[in-house]
DRENZAMAR-406821 format. One line per 10 residues: their letters; for each residue x, y, z of C-alpha. Coordinates in pm, whole numbers. Example, Ala and Ser with C-alpha at 12.3 -4.5 7.8 and 13.67 -1.06 7.14 Angstrom:
<sites>
AS) 1230,-450,780 ~ 1367,-106,714
</sites>
This chain:
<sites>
XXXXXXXXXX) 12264,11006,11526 ~ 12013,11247,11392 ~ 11657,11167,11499 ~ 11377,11286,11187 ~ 11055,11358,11364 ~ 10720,11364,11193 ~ 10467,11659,11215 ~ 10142,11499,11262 ~ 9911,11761,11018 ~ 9566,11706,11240
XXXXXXXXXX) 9729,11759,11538 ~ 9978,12020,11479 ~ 10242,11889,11713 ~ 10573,11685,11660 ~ 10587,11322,11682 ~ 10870,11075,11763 ~ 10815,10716,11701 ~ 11047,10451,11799 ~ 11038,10069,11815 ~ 11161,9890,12173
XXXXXXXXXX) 11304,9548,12165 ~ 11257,9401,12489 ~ 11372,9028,12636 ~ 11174,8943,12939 ~ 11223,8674,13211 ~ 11167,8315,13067 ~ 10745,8270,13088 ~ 10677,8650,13085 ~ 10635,8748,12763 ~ 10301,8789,12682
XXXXXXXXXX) 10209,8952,13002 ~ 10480,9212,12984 ~ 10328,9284,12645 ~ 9985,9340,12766 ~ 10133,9570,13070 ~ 10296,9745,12849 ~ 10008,9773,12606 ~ 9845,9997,12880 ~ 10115,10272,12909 ~ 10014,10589,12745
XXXXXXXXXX) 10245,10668,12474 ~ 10241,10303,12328 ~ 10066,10225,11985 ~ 10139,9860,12019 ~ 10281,9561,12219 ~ 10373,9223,12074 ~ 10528,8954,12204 ~ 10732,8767,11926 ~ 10989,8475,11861 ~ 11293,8549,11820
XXXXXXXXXX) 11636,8721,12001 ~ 11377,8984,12155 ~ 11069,8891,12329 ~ 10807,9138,12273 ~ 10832,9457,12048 ~ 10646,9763,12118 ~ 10602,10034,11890 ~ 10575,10374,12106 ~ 10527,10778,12016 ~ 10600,11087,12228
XXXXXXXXXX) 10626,11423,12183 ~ 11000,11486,12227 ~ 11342,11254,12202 ~ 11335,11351,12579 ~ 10965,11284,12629 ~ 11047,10902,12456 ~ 11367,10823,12709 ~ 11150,10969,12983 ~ 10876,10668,12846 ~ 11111,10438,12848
XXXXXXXXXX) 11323,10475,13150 ~ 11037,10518,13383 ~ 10751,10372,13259 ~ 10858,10081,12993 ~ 11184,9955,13181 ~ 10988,9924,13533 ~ 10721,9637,13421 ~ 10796,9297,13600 ~ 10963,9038,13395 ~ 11147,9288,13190
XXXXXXXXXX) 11567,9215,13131 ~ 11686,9432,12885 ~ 11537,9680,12610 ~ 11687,9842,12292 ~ 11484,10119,12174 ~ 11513,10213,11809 ~ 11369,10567,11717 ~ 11284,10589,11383 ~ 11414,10773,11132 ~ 11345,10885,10732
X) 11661,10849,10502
</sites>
């Protein structure tokens, strides 16, 4: 998989966004969202009906930089099963 990033023109620097799906123990939803909503590198937390319960949209500098985000900060919130994160990408 080949992962486009986006040079941000104010800021000079490379940008990878990515969207992570996240279920969450039963009841947890919203407050994983909100915990979430406070770790740097996330533009926005939602929880949401559906398969997945809340969907964050995230940035970091780097692919590395975004696993980094996830693993350690993202996947380590209480109430958190299972994520997918999907990097985005320009076709």
């Amino acid at each position: 998989m080949t992962v486009v990033v986006t040079a941000l023109p104010e800021e000079g620097h490379v940008v990878v966004h990515a969207y992570i799906l996240i279920q969450t123990e039963v009841g947890k939803a919203a407050a994983v969202a909100a915990s979430i909503g406070e770790i740097a590198g996330v533009t926005k937390a939602e929880d949401v009906t559906g398969p997945y319960d809340v969907i964050v949209r995230a940035e970091a500098n780097s692919v590395d930089e975004l696993g980094r985000l996830v693993v350690a900060r993202v996947q380590s919130v209480d109430g958190i099963t299972r994520t997918l994160t999907c990097p985005v990408v320009n076709i």
